[in-house]
LODOKE-804430 format. One record per residue: residue number from 1; residue in one letter; x, y, z of N, C-alpha, C, O in turn. Coordinates in steps of 0.05 Angstrom, whole numbers, plus 5000, padded with zeros to 4 digits. Layout:
BEGIN
- NUM	a	X	Y	Z	X	Y	Z	X	Y	Z	X	Y	Z
...
END
This chain:
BEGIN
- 1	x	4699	1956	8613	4707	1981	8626	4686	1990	8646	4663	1988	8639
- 2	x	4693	2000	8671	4674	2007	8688	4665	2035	8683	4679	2055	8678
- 3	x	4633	2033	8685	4621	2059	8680	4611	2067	8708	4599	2050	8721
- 4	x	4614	2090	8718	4596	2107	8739	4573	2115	8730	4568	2124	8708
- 5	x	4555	2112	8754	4527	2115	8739	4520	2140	8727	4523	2159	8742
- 6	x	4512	2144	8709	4501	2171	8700	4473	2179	8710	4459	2160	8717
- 7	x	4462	2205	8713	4427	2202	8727	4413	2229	8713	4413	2251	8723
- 8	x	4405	2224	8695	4385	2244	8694	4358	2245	8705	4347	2226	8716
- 9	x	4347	2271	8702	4311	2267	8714	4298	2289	8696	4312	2308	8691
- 10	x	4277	2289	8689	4270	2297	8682	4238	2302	8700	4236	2290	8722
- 11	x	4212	2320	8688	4194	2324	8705	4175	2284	8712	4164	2270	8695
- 12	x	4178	2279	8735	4160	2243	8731	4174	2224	8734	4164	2202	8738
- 13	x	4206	2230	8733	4222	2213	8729	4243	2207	8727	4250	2212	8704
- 14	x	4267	2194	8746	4295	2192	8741	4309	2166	8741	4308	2147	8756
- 15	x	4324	2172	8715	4338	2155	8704	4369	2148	8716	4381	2163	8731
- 16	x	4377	2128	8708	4403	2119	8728	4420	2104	8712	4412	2081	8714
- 17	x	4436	2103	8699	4449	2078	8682	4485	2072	8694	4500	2087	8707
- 18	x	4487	2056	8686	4518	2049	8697	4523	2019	8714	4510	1998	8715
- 19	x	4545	2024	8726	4549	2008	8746	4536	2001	8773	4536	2024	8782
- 20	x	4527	1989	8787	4511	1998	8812	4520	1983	8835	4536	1963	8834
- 21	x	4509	1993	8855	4520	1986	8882	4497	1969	8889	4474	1975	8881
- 22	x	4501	1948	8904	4474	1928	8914	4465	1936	8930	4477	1948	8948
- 23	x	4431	1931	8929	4422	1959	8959	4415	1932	8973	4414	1909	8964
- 24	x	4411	1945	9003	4394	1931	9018	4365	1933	9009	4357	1950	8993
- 25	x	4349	1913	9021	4319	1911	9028	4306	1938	9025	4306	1946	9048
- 26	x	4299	1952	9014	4278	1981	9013	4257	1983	8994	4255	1965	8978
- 27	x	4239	2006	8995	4212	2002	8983	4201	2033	8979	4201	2048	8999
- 28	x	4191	2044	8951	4193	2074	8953	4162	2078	8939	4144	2060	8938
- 29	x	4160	2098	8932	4126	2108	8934	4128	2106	8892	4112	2114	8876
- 30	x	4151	2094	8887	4155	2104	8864	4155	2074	8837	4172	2057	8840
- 31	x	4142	2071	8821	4152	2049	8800	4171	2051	8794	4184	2072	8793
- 32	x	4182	2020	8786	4206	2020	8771	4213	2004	8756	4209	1980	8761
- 33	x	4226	2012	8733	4238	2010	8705	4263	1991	8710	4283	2005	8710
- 34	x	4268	1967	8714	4299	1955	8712	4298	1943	8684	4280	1934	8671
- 35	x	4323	1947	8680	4340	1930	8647	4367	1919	8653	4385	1935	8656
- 36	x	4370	1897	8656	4397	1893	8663	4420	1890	8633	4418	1878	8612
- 37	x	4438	1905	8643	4465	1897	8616	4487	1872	8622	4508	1865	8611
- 38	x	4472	1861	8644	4503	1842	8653	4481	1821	8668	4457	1817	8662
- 39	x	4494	1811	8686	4491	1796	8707	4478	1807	8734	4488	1828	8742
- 40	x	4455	1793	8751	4444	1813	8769	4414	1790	8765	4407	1768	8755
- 41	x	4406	1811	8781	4377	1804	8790	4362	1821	8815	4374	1829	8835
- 42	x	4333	1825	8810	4309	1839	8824	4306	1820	8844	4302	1797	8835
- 43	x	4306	1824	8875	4296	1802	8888	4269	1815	8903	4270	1832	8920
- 44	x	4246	1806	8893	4228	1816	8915	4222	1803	8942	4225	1778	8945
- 45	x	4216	1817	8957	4220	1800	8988	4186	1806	8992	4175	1827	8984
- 46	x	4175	1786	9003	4142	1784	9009	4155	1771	9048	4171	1752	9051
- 47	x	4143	1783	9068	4152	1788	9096	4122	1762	9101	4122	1745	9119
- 48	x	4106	1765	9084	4080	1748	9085	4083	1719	9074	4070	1700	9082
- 49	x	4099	1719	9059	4103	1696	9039	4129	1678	9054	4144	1687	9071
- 50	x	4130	1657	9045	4158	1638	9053	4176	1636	9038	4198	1632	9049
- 51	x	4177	1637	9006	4201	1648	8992	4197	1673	8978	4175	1684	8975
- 52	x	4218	1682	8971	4227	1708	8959	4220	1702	8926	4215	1679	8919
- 53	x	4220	1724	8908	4210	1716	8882	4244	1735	8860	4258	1755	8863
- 54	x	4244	1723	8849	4275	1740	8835	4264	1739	8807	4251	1721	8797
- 55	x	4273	1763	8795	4259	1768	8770	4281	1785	8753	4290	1805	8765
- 56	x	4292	1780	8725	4302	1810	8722	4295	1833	8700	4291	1856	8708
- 57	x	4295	1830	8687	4275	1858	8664	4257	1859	8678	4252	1837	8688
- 58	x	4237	1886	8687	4216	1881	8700	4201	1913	8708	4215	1933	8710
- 59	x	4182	1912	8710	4172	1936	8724	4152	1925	8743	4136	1907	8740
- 60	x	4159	1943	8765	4159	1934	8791	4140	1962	8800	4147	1985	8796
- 61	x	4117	1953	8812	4100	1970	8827	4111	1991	8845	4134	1999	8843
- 62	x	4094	1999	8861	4094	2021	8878	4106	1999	8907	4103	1975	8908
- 63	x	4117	2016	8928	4112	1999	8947	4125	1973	8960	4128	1970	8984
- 64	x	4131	1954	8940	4140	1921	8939	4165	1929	8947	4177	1949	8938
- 65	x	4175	1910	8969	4210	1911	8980	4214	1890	8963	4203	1869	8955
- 66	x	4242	1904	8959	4262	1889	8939	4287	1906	8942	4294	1929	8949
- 67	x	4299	1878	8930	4338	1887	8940	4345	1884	8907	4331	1870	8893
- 68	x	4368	1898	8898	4369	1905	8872	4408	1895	8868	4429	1906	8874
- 69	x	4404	1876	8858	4441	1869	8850	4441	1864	8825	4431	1846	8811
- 70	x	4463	1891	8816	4466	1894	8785	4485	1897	8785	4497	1908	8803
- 71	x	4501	1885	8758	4528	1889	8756	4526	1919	8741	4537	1940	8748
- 72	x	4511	1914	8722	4510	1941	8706	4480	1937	8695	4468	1916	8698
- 73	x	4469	1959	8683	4441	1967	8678	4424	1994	8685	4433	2013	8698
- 74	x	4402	1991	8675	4388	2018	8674	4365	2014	8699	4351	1993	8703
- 75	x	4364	2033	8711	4341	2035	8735	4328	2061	8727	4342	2081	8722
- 76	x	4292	2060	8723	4283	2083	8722	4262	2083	8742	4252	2061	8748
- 77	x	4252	2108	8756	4240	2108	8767	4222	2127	8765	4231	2149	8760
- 78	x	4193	2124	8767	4176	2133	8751	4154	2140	8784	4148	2127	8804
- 79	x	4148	2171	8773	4130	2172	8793	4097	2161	8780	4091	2163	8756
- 80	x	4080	2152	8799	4056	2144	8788	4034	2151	8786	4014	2137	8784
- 81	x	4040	2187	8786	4013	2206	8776	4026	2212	8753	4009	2223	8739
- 82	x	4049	2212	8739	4061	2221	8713	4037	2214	8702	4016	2207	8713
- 83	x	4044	2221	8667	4026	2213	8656	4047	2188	8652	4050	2182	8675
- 84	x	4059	2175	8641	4072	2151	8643	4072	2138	8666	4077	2114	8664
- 85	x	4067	2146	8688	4068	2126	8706	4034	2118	8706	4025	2099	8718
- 86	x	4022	2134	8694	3993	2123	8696	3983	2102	8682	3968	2084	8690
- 87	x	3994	2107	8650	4001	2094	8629	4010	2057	8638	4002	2035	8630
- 88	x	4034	2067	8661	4049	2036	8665	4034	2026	8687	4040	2003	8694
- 89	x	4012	2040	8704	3998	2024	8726	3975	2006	8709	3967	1985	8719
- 90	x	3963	2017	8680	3943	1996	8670	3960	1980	8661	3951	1957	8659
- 91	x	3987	1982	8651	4000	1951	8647	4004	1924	8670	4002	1900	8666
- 92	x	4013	1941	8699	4011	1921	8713	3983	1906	8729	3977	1886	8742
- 93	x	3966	1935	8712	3936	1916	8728	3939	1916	8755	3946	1936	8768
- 94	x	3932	1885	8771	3931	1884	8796	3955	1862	8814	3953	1847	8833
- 95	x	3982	1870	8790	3992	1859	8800	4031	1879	8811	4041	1901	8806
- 96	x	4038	1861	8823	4064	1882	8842	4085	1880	8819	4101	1898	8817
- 97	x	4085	1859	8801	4111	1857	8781	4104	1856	8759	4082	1847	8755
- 98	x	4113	1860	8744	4105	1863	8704	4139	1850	8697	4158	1866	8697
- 99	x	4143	1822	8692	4177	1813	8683	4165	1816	8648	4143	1814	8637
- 100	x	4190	1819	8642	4187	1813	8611	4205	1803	8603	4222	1795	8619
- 101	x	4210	1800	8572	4240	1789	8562	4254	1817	8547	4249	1825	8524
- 102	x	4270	1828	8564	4282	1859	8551	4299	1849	8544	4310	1827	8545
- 103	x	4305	1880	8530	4339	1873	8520	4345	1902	8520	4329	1919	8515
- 104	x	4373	1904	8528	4386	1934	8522	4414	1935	8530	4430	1926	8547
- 105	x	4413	1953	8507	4443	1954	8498	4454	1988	8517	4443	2009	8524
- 106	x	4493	1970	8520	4508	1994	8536	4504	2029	8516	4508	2032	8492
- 107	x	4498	2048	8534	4505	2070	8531	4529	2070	8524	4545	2066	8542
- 108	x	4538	2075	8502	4570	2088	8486	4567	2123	8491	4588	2136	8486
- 109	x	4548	2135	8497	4555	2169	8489	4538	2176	8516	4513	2175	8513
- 110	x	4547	2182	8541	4542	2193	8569	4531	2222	8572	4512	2232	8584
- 111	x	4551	2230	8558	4543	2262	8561	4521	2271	8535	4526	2278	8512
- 112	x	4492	2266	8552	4468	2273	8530	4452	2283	8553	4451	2275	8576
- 113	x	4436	2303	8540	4418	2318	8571	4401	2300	8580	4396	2300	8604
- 114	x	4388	2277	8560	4369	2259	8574	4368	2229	8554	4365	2227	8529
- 115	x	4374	2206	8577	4368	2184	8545	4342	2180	8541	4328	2164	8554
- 116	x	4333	2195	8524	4307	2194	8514	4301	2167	8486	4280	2156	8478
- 117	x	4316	2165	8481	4312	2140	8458	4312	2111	8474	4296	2092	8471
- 118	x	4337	2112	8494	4339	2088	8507	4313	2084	8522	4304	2061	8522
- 119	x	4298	2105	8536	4278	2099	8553	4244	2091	8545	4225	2077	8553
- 120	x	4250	2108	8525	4227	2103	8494	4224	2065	8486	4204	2052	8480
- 121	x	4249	2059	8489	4257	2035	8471	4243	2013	8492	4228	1994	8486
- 122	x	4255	2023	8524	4243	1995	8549	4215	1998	8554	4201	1982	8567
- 123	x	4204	2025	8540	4175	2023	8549	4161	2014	8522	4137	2008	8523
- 124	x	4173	2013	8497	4163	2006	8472	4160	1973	8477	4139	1965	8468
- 125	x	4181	1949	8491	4181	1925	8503	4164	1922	8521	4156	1900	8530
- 126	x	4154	1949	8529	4126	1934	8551	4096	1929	8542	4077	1915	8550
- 127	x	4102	1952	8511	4078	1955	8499	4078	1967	8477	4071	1989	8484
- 128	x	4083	1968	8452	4091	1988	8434	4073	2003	8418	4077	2018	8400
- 129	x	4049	1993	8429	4023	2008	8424	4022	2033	8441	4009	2048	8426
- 130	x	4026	2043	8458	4035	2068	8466	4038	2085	8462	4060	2087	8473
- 131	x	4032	2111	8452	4060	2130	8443	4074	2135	8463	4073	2159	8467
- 132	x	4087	2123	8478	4103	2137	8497	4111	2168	8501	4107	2183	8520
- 133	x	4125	2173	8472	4138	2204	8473	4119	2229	8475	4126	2252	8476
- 134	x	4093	2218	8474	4071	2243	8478	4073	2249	8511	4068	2270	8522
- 135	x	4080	2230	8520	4078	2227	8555	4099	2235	8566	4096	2250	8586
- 136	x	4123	2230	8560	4145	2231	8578	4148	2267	8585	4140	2287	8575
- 137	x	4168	2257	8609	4164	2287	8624	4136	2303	8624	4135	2328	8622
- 138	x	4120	2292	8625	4090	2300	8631	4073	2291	8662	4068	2268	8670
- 139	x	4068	2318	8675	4057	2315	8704	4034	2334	8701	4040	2358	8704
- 140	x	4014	2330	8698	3986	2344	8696	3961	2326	8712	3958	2302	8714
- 141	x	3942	2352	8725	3924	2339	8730	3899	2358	8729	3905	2379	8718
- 142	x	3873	2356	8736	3846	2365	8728	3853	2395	8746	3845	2415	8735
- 143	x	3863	2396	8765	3852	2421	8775	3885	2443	8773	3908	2440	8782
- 144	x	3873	2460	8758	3894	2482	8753	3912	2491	8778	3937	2491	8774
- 145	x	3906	2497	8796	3912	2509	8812	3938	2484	8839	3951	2487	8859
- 146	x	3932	2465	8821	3952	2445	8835	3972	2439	8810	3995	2433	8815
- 147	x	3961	2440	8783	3983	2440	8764	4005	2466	8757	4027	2466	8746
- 148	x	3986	2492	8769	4010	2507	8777	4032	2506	8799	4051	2521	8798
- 149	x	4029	2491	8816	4038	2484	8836	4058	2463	8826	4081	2467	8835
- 150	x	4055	2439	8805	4073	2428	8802	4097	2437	8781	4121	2429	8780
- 151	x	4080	2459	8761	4098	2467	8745	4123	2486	8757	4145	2490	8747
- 152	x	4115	2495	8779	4129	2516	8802	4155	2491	8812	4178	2498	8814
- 153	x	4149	2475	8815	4166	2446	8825	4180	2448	8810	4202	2457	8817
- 154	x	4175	2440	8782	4188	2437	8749	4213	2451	8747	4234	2443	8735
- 155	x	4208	2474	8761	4235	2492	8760	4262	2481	8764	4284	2480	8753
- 156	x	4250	2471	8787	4282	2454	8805	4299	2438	8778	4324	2439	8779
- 157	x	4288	2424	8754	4306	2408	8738	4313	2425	8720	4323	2414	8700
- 158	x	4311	2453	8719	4326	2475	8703	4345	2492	8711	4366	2499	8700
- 159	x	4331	2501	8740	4342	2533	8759	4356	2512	8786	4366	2490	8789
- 160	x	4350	2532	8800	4362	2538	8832	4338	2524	8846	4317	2536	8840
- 161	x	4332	2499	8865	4315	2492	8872	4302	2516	8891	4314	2532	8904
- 162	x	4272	2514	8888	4254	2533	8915	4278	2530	8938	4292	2512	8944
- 163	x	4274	2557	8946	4271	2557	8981	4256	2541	8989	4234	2536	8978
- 164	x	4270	2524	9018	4260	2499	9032	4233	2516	9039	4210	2509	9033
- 165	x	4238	2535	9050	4206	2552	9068	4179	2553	9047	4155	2547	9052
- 166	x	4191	2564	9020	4165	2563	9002	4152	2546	8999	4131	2549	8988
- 167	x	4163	2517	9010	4152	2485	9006	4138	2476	9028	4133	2452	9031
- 168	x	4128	2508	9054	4110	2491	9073	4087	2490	9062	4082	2504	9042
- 169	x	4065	2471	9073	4036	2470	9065	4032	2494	9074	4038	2503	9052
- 170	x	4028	2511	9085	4016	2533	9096	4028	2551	9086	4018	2573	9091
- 171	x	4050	2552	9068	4055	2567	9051	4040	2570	9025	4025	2587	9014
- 172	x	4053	2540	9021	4034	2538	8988	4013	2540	8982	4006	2547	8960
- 173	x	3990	2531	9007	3961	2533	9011	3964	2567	9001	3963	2575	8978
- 174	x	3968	2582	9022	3968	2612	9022	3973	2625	8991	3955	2639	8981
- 175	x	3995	2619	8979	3999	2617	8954	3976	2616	8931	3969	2631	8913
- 176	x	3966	2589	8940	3944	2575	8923	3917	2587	8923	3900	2583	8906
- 177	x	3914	2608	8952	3891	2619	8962	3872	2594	8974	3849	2586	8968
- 178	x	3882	2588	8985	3858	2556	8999	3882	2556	9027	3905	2564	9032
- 179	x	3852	2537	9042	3860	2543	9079	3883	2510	9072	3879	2491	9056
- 180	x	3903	2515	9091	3925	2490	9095	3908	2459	9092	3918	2441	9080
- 181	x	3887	2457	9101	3876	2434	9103	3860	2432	9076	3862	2411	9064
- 182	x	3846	2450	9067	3836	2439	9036	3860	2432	9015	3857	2417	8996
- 183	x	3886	2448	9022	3896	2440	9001	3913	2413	9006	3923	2398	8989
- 184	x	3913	2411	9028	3932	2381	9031	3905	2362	9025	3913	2343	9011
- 185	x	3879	2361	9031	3870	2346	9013	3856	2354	8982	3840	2340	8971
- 186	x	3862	2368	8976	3854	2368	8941	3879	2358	8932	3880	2344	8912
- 187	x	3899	2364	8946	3933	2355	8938	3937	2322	8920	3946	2314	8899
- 188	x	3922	2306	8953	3920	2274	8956	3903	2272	8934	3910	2255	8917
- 189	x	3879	2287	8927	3862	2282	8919	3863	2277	8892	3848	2263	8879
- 190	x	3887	2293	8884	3884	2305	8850	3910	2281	8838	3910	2271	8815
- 191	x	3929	2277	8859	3962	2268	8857	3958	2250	8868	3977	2235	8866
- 192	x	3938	2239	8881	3950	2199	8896	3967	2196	8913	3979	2175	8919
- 193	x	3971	2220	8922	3996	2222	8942	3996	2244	8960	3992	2265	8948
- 194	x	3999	2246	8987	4002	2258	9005	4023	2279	8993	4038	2276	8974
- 195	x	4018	2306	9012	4046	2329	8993	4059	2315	9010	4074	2299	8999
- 196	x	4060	2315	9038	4096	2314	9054	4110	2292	9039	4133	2296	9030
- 197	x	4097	2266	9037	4118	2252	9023	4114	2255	8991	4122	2234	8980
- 198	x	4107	2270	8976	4109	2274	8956	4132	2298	8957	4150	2296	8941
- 199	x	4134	2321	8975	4163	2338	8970	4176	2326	8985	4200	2330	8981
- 200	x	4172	2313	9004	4207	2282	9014	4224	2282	8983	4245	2292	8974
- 201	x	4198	2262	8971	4208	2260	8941	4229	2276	8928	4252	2269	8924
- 202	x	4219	2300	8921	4217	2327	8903	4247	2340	8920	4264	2354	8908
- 203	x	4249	2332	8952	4271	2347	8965	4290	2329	8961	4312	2339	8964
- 204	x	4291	2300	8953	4306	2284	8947	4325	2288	8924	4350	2289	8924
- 205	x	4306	2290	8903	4312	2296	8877	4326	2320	8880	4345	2317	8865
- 206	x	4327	2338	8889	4345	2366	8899	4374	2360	8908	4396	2370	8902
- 207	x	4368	2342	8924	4385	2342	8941	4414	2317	8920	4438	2321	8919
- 208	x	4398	2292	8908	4411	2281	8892	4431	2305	8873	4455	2310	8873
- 209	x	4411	2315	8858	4433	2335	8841	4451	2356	8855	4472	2362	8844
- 210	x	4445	2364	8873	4475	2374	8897	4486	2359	8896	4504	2359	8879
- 211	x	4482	2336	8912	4510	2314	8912	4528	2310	8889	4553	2312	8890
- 212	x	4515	2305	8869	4527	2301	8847	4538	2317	8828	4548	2308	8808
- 213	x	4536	2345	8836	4546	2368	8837	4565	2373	8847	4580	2391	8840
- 214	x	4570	2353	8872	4598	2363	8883	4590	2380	8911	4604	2398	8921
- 215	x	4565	2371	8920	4562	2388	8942	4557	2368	8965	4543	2348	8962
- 216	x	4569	2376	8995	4564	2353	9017	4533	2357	9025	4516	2374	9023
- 217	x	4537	2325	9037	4510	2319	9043	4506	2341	9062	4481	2343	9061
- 218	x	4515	2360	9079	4505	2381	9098	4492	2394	9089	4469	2399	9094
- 219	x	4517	2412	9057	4503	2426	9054	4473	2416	9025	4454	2430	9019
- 220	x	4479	2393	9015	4455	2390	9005	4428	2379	9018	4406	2378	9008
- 221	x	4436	2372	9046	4403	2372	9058	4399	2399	9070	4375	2405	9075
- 222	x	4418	2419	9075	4406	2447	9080	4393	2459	9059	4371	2469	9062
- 223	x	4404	2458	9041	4392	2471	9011	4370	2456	8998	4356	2463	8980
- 224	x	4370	2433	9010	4337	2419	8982	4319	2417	9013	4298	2404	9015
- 225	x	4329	2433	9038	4300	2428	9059	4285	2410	9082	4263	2410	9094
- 226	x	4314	2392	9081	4316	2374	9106	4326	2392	9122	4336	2415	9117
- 227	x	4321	2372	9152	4323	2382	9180	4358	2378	9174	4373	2398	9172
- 228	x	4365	2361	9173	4403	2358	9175	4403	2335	9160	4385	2320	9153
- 229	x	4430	2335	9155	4446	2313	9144	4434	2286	9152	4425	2274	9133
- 230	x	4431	2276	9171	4421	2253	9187	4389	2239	9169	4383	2217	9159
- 231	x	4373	2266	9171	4353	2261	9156	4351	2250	9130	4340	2230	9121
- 232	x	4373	2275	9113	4376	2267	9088	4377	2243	9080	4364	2232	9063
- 233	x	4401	2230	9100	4409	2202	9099	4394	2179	9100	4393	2159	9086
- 234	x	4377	2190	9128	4359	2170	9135	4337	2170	9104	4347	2152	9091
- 235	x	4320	2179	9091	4311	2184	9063	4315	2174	9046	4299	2160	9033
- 236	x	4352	2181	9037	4361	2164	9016	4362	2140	9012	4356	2126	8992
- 237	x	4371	2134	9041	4373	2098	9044	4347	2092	9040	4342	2078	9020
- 238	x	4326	2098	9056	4294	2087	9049	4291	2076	9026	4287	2052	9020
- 239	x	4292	2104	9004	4284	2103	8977	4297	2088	8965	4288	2069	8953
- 240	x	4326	2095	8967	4349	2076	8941	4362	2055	8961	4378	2036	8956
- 241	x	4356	2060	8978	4368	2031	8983	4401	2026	8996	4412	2006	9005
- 242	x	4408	2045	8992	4439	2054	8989	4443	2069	9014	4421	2067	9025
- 243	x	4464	2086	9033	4470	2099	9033	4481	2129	9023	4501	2124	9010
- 244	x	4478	2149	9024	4499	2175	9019	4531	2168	9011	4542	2179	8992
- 245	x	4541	2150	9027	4577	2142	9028	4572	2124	8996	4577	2132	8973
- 246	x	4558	2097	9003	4557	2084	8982	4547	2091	8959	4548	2075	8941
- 247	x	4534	2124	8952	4524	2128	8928	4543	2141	8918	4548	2141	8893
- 248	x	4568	2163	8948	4584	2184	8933	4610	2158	8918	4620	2162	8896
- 249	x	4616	2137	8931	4632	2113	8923	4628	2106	8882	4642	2103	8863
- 250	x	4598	2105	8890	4592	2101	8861	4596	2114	8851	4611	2110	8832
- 251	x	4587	2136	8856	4592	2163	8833	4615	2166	8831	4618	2183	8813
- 252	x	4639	2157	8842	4664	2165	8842	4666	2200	8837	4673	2214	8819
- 253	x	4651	2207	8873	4655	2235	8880	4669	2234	8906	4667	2216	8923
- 254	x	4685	2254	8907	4699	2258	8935	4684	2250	8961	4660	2252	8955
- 255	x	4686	2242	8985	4670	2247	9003	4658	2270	9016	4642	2266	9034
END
């Protein structure tokens, strides 16, 4: 029976299960979690190298282009200041792929606020020395004043996302009491990551749950803080690989 993908997120991290659409070639700031339930395969593409490398259970670095053909399976994507994503960068060490021998079984029960057992279970196969569950949905870092800042983020997977405006640097600096330029670097400094493409991210994730809400891409790149629709697009595809048309297809949402 065909399943539409389901997606939760929680704070570090969003989850994807179902059926999937094959992306093109793309590459995101983000790790990732694949489990396949069917038939498929990870292809990484090296632009440096002369063949391509195909892998499938796997966690896959930051960065690495790869094209993703699944019949069905789980995609998680893990940001890598989480505390889990920090956790899964000493597993891969110094390398772009971590394959293993997974296994996982179909979701029978869809409507659950988060698969938290299922996700527990693929990171227990990478290492089960772990506690995983102390970590998940956990984004903290040393200086307070930027962990209030992300807990302020946090909102978006409960409430009404921020106003796009409250998310300029020169806002949030002001906010934070620090000049625009200290805080975009204490930002990098504290997170491993630049803010603008870190709220790209964060406006993504906004903008995903509009869509899937039932809201057009117009009005969900007005509301999560893109310039227009065009942008949004241009973003999505980067990250996932996909199109807007080809994700609302999957989701079996209206256009």
């Amino acid at each position: 029976m065909a399943v539409a993908p389901q997606v939760w997120v929680i704070p570090g991290m969003l989850v994807s299960y179902g059926e999937m659409v094959d992306t093109q070639q793309h590459n995101h700031p983000l790790l990732q979690l694949t489990m396949f339930c069917g038939t498929g395969s990870l292809l990484l593409s090296d632009n440096q190298a002369s063949d391509d490398r195909e892998v499938r259970c796997s966690l896959l670095n930051s960065n690495v282009p790869h094209i993703l053909n699944m019949q069905k399976g789980w995609v998680v994507l893990i940001e890598p200041q989480s505390e889990i994503g920090r956790q899964l960068i000493k597993q891969l060490g110094n390398t772009d792929v971590l394959p293993f021998d997974g296994t996982s079984e179909a979701l029978t029960q869809l409507d659950i606020d988060f698969p938290y057992q299922q996700v527990i279970s693929f990171l227990n196969q990478l290492d089960n020395q772990v506690q995983w569950e102390h970590y998940l949905g956990e984004v903290s870092v040393n200086d307070n004043r930027i962990n209030q800042l992300i807990s302020k983020l946090n909102l978006c997977f409960t409430n009404e996302c921020l106003k796009p405006e409250n998310w300029r640097a020169e806002q949030v600096a002001k906010e934070l009491a620090l000049s625009e330029s200290r805080f975009l670097h204490l930002f990098k400094q504290q997170m491993g990551i630049a803010w603008r493409p870190y709220l790209l991210w964060r406006r993504l994730i906004c903008a995903v749950k509009l869509i899937i809400a039932g809201e057009t891409a117009t009005d969900a790149a007005y509301r999560a803080g893109f310039s227009d629709s065009a942008h949004l697009s241009r973003t999505f595809k980067a990250i996932f690989g996909i199109s807007i048309r080809q994700s609302k297809a999957m989701f079996k949402l209206d256009s």
